[in-house]
C-alpha atoms as one frame of an Amber mdcrd trajectory, in Angstrom:
protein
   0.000   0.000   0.000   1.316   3.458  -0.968   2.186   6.042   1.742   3.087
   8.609  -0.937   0.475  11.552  -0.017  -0.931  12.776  -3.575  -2.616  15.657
  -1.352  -0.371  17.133   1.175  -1.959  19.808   3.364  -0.639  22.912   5.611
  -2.642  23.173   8.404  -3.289  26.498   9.290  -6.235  26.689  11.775  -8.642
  24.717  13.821 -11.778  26.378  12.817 -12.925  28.122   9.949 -13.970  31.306
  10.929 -13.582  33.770   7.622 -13.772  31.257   5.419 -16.805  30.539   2.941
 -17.749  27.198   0.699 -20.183  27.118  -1.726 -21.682  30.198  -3.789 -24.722
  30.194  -1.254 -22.462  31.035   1.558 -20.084  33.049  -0.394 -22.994  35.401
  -1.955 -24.097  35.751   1.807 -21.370  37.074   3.265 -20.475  39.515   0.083
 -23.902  40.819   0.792 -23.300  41.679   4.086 -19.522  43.137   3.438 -21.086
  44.643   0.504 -23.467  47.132   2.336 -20.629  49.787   3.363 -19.643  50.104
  -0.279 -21.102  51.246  -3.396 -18.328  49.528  -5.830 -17.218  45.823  -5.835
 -14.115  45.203  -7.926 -13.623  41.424  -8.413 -10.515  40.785  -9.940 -10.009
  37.645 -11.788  -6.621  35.159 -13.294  -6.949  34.538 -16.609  -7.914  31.058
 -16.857 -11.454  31.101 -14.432 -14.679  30.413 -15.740 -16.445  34.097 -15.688
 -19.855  32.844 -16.652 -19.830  30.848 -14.145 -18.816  33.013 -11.731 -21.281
  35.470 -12.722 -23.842  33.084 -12.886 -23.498  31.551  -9.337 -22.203  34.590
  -7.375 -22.072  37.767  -9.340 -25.556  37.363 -10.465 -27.120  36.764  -7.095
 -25.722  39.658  -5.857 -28.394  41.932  -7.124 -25.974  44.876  -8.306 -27.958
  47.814  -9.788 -25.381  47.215 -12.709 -22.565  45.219 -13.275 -19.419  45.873
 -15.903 -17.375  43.172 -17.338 -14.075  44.516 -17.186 -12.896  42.464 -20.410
 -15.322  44.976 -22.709 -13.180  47.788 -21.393  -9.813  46.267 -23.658  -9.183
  46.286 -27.230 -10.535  43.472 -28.940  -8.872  40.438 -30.358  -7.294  41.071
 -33.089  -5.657  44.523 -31.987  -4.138  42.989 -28.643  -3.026  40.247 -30.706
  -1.183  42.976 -33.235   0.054  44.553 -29.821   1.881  41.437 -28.643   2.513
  39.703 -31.942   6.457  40.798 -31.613   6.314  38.232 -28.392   4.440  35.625
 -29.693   6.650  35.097 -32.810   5.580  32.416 -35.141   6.438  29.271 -33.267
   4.246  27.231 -32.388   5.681  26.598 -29.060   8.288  29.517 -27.843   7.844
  32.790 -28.167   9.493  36.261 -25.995   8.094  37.801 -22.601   5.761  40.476
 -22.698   6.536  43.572 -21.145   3.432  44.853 -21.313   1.330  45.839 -18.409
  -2.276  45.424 -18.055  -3.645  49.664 -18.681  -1.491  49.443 -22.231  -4.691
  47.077 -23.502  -7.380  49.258 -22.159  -9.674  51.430 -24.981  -9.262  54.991
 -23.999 -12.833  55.812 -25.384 -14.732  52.739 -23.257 -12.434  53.794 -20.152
 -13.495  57.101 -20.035 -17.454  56.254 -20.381 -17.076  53.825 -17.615 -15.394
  56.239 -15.361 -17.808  58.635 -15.808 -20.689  56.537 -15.133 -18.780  54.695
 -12.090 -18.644  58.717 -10.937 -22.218  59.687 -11.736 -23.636  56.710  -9.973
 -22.182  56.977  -6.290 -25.086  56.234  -4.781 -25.482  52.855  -7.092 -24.355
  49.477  -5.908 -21.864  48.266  -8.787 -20.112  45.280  -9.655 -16.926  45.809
 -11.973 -15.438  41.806 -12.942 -12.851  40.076 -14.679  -9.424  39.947 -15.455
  -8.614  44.471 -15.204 -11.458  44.785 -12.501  -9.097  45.669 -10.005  -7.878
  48.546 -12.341 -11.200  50.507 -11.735 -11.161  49.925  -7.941 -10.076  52.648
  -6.213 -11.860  52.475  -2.700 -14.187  49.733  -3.420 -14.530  46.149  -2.051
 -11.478  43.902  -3.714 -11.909  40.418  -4.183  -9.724  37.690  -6.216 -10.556
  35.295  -7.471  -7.510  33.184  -8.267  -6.500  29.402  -9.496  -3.456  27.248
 -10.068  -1.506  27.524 -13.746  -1.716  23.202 -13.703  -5.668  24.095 -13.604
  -5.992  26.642 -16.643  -3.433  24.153 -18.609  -6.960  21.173 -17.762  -9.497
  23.790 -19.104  -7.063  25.055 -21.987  -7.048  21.472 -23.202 -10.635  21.172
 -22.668 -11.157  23.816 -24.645 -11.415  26.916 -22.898  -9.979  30.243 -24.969
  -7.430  32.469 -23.786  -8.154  36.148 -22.305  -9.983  38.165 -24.622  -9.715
  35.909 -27.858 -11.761  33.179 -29.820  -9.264  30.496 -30.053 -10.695  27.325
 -28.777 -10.154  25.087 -31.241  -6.543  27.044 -31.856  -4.151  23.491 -31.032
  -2.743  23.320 -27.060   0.788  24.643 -27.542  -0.700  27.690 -29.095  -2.838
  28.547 -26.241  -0.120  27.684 -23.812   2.176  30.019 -25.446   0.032  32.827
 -25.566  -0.716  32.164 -21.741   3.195  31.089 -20.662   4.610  34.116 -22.344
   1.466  36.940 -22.388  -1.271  36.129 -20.153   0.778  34.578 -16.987   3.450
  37.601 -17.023   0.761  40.197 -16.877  -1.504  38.407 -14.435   1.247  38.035
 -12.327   2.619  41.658 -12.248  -0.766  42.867 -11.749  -1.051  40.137  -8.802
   2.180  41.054  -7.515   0.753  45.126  -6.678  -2.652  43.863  -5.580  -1.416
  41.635  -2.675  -1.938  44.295   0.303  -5.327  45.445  -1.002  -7.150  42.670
  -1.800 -10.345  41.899   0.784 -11.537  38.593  -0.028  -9.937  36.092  -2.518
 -11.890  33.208  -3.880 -10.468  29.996  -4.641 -11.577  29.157  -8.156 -10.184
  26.072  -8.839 -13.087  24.056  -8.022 -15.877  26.144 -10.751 -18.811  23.634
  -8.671 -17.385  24.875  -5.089 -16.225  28.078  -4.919 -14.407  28.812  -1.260
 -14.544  32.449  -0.196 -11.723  33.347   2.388 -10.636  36.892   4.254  -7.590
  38.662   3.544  -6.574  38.027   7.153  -7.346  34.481   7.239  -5.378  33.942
   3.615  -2.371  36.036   4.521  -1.959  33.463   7.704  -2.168  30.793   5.717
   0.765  32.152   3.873   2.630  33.012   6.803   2.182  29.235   8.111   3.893
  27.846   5.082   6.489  29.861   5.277   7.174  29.133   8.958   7.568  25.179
   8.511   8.640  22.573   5.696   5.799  21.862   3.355   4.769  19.995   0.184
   3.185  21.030  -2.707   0.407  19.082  -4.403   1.737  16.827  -7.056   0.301
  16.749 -10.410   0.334  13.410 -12.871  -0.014  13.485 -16.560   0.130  10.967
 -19.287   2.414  11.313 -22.246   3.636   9.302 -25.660   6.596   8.438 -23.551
   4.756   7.280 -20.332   5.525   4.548 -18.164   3.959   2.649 -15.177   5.860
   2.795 -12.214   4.222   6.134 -10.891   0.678   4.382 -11.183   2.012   1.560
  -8.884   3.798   3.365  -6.216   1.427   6.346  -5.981  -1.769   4.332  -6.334
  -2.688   6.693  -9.368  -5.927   6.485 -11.802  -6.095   2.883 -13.326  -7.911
   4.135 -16.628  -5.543   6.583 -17.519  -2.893   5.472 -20.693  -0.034   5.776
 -18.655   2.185   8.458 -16.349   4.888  10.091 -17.898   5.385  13.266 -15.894
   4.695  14.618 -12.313   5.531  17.837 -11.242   6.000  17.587  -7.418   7.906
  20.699  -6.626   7.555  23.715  -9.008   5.581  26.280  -7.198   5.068  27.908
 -10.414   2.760  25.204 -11.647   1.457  23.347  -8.528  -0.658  24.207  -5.603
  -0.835  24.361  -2.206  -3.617  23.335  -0.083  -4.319  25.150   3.083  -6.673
  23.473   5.772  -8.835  25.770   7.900 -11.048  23.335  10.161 -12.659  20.971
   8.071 -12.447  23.647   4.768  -9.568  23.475   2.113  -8.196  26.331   0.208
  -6.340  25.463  -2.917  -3.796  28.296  -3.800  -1.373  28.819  -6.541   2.080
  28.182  -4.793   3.459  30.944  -6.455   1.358  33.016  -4.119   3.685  32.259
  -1.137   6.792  33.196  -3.400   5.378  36.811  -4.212   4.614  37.269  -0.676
   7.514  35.792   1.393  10.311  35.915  -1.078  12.946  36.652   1.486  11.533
  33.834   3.904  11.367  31.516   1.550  14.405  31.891  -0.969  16.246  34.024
   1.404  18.190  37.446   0.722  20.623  36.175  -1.481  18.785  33.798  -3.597
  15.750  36.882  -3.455  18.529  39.179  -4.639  19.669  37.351  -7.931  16.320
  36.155  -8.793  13.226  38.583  -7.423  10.216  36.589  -6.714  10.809  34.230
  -8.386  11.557  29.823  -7.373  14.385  29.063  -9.149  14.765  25.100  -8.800
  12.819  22.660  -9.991  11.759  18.747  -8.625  10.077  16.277 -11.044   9.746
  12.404 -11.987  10.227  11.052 -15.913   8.761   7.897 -15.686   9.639   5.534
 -18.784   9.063   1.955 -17.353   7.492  -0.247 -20.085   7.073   2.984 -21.955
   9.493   4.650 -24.459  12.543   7.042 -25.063  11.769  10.505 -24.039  12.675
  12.870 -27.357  16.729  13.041 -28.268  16.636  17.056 -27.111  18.977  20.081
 -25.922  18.036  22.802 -23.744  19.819  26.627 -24.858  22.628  27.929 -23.159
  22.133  30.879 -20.566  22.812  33.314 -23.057  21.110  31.876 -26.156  17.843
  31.785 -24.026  18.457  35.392 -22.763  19.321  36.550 -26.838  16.262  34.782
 -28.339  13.606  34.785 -25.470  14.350  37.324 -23.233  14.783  34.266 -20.234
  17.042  35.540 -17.524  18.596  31.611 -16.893  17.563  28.988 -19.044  16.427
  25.258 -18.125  20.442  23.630 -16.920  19.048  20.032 -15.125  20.341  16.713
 -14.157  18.892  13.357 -13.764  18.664  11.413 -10.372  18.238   7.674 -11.278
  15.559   7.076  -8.932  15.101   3.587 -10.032  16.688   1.682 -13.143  15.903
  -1.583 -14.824  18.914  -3.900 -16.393  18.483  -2.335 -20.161  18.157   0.999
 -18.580  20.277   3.755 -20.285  20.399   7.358 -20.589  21.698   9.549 -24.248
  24.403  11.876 -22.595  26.677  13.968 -25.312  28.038  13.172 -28.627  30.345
  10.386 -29.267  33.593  10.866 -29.931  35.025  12.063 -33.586  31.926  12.637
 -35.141  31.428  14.795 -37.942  29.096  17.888 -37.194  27.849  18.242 -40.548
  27.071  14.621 -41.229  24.680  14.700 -38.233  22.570  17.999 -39.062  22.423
  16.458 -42.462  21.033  13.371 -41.088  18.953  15.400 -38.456  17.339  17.197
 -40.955  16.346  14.958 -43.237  14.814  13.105 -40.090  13.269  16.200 -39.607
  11.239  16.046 -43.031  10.617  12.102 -42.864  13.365  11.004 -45.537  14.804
   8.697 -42.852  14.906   7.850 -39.134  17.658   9.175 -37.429  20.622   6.937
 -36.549  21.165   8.038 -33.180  23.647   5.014 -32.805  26.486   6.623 -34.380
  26.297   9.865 -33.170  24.820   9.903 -29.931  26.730   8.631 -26.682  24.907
   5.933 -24.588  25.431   5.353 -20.759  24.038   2.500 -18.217  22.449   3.739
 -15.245  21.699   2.454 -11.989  19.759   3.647  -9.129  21.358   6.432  -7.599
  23.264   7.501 -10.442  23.351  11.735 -10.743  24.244  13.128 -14.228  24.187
  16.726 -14.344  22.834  18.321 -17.987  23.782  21.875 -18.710  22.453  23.715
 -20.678  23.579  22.976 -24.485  24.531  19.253 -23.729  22.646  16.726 -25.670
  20.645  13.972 -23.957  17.420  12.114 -23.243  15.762   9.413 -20.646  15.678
   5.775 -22.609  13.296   2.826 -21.543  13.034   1.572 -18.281  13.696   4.203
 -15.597  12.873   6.671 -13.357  14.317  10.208 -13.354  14.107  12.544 -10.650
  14.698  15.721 -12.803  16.477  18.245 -10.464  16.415  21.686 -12.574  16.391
  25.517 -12.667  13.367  26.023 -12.957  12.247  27.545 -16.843  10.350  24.613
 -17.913   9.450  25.206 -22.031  12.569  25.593 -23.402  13.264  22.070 -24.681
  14.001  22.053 -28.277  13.145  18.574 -29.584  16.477  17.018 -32.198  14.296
  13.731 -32.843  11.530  12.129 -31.556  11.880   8.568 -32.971   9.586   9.181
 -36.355   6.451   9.006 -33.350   3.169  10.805 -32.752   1.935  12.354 -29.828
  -1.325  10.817 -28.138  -3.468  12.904 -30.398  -2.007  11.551 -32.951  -0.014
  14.287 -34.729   3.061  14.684 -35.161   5.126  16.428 -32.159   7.063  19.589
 -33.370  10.179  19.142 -33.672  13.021  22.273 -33.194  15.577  21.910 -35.195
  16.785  25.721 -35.724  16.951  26.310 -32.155  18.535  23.084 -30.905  21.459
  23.430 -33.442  22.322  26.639 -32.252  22.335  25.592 -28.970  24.152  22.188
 -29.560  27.740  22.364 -27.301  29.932  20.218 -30.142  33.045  19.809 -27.390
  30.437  17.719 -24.921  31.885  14.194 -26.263  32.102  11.416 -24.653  34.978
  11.957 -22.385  33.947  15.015 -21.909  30.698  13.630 -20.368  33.136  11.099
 -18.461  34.198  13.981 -16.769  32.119  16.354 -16.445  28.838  15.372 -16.003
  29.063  11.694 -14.515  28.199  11.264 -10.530  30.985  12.659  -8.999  29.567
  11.120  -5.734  32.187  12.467  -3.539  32.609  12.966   0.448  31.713  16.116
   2.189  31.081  15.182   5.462  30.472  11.746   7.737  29.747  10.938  11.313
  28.211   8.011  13.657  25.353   6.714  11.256  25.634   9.114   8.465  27.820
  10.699   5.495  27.285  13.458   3.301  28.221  13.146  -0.604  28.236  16.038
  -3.483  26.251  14.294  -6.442  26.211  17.601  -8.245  25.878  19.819 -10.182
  28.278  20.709 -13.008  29.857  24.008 -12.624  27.663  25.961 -15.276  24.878
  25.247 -13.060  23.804  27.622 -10.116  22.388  24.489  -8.226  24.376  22.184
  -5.524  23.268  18.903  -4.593  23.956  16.791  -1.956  22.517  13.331  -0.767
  22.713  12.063   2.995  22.878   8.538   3.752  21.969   7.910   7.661  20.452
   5.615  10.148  20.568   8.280  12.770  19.995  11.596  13.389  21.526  14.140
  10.672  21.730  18.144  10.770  21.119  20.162   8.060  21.665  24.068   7.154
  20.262  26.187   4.369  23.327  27.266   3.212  21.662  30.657   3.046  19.068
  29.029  -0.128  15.667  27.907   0.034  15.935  23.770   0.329  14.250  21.117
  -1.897  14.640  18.014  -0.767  13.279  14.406  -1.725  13.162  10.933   0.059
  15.228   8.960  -2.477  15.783   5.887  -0.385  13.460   4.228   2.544  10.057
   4.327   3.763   9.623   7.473   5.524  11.511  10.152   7.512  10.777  13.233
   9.808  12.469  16.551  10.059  12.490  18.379  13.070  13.267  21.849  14.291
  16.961  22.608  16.364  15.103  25.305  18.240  11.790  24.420  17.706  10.105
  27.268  15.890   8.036  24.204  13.975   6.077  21.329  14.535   7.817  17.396
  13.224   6.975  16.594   9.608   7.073  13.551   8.046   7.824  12.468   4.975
   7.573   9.347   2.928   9.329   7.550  -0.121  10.274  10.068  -2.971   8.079
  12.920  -1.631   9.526  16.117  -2.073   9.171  18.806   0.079  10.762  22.589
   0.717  12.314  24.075   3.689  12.148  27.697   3.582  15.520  29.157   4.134
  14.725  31.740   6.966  14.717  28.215   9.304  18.484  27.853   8.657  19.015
  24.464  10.826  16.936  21.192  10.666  17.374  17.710  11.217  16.076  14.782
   9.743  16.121  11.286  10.924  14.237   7.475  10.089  11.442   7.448  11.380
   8.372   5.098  12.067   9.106   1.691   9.951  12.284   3.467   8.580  13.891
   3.485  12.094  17.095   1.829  12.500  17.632   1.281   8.874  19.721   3.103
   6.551  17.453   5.709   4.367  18.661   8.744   1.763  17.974  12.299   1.054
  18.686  14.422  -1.830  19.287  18.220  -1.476  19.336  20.667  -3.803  19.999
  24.861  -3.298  21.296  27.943  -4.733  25.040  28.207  -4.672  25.329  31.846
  -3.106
């Protein structure tokens, strides 16, 4: 029977006092709140399901007139115009927009609405949407917010993106326009309306809305911060997939297979806060805007504003298939061509490896560089399959191998294994070589990036080069009674340090002045515990991952429960400052 917890909670309080479920409850108390205000301002990520909203709560609130805020921008086409510089032709990558919400608002439509919003004082008022917030000014604030792994379920389903009519557009279309537009300018918009908001509503859930004060939410925030914590894993199925997540996290039987999880990238996952017997889903990155120095810590807050810079999560080929033969761009082609301030350097963690288990790791030795692109590029077009044989450098792999991947080095996950994928933390910029003449589960083909990945190809990274350079290092730091400390990695173009604790006692741990991520590579479970005791034991089970915020500084873990008096293992990964 699994102990992995697929939804980890923070608790925060005992009762829920100041916190609302259901639109019954929630329309309520806004009525009440409401009656000292003329104007309601509900503020809204791109991604929730307006018409919904408005019909269960907005609705039901009996305004004397309500305003969608999205009839106050420019319409399709002339936002698209605006932003077509960052959206680029790709169908996948495109360039950060700069942009800030007001630059998309029509003058003309602005200035009718003010005037009416100032003629009308004595009229109740509801202004909604995503640019509600914009029109605000003394009025009742609520947001209504939801996790990025959420809008990526309803893009898929179908959903368009802000203020366009692209629902059948295909899903890396939509997710570009969100990843490199929508998401940005949500986010800086978020970022300002922290302090003033009133009420935020967790939208997640579009058939149980949860309504929640300002001062309840903002201690919710405040707990995570205060104590090590998990974020809530999310599993998807891919062409790739395998079936060793399905067995060891008890996941859906129905579904084709598991390929990915993301278990510790607050950008994408949530965080579920517990109030009595009521659960708030939040974005994670919530926590990061609010607590960056908490949480990352001055120095890593310094280089990177708010902003989680590593990454945690599982590859799962067993009895499924190669991932893609791919590179990710160097630091500065990502910064040149996408405006990225670090691009996507990673490493695998062999978290568990079958006999025929390999992984593709650099070039092999004396090839010629023009006889591969030629060969690469007719793959490309379907004139052949790709004979990554002769070109591409093969490696066995074991359990508890570490191979660090900078950026520019050539490599993919083959058959059979399980990678924990310890990473900085950009997550789209993987330019696909060859993909093994394969479809995707919908049955196209899956884009291959050809111009980008030879640019970014790192010819020197042969294979002695990968020898040693990237190959577990594995060496001693530290030991004691019952425990040692080894360096796994990273290489030294990497800003992240990794180090893996073997112990059947007690162990101390510090921060090394860096937010933590940690996972439970080896035994059944383990607790970590406070030195001074500013928080309360948490436990942790077989390749969980969870985050210590670096304002604790010191912690200790230990086996624990049927782990005790065995030998177990931890990986660590932080900022070298």
């Amino acid at each position: 029977m699994t102990t992995f917890d697929k939804y980890p909670t923070v608790i925060v309080s005992e009762n829920e006092k100041d916190v609302w479920e259901g639109s019954k409850h929630i329309v309520k108390q806004l009525k009440t709140v409401a009656l000292d205000h003329n104007l309601i301002a509900i503020e809204c990520y791109p991604g929730i399901d307006v018409k919904k909203l408005y019909h269960d709560v907005i609705q039901p609130l009996n305004a004397d007139e309500t305003i969608y805020a999205a009839d106050l921008f420019y319409n399709n086409h002339t936002i698209t115009e605006m932003i077509e510089s960052n959206l680029t032709e790709d169908d996948v990558f495109g360039t950060f927009s700069p942009h800030s919400l007001e630059e998309f608002l029509d003058d003309k439509k602005v200035k009718a609405v003010k005037e009416k919003l100032k003629s009308n004082q004595k009229k109740n008022i509801i202004i909604y949407g995503m640019g509600a917030s914009l029109f605000s000014n003394e009025s009742l604030l609520i947001y209504v917010d939801i996790a990025r792994w959420e809008i990526q379920q309803r893009l898929q389903r179908g959903m368009p993106n802000w203020r366009t009519n692209n629902q059948d557009e295909q899903i890396s279309r939509k997710m570009k326009r969100s990843y490199f537009f929508e998401w940005p300018l949500a986010d800086r918009l978020k970022k300002a309306l922290l302090n003033q908001v009133d009420f935020w509503i967790d939208g997640n859930d579009i058939e149980n809305l949860k309504l929640i004060s300002k001062e309840k939410y903002l201690q919710g925030l405040s707990q995570v911060v205060s104590q090590p914590f998990r974020l809530v894993p999310f599993f998807a199925p891919g062409v790739w997939g395998g079936e060793w997540m399905r067995e060891k996290f008890d996941l859906d039987k129905d579904e084709v297979n598991f390929a990915w999880s993301f278990n510790g990238v607050p950008a994408e996952n949530s965080i579920h806060l517990q109030y009595g017997d009521c659960k708030i889903e939040i974005p994670a990155n919530n926590v990061v805007f609010y607590y960056p120095t908490e949480l990352l810590g001055n120095k890593v807050y310094g280089r990177f504003g708010r902003e989680f810079p590593i990454r945690f999560n599982f590859l799962d080929t067993i009895k499924g298939q190669n991932l893609s033969l791919q590179v990710h761009p160097t630091t500065e082609y990502a910064h040149e061509e996408f405006g990225a301030h670090y691009t996507q350097d990673e490493s695998y963690y062999i978290l568990h490896a079958e006999e025929d288990a390999i992984v593709y790791l650099g070039l092999k030795e004396n090839i010629e560089n023009e006889e591969m692109i030629k060969e690469l590029e007719e793959a490309e077009v379907g004139n052949k399959d790709f004979d990554d044989e002769k070109f591409i450098n093969r490696m066995r792999i074991k359990k508890h191998d570490h191979y660090s991947i900078p950026g520019g080095t050539i490599h993919s996950q083959g058959k059979n294994s399980v990678v924990l994928e310890i990473s900085s933390t950009p997550n789209i910029y993987t330019f696909k070589l060859w993909d093994w003449g394969r479809v995707d589960l919908d049955g196209k083909p899956r884009p291959i990036h050809l111009h980008h990945g030879l640019e970014s190809i790192q010819w020197t990274r042969d294979e002695n080069w990968v020898k040693e350079h990237l190959s577990s290092p594995n060496q001693l730091i530290a030991e004691g009674e019952g425990w040692y400390e080894e360096k796994t990695g990273l290489h030294e173009l990497e800003f992240i340090e990794t180090r893996r604790h073997w112990f059947s006692t007690i162990v101390y741990h510090e921060t090394h002045d860096s937010v933590n991520v940690l996972n439970l590579v080896e035994g059944e479970e383990a607790i970590v515990e406070s030195i001074n005791g500013e928080f309360e034991p948490f436990v942790v089970h077989y390749a969980e991952t969870f985050i210590i915020p670096e304002h604790i500084k010191e912690y200790s873990i230990r086996p624990h429960g049927p782990s005790e008096g065995k030998t177990i293992a931890t990986i660590k990964a932080f900022v070298r400052v």
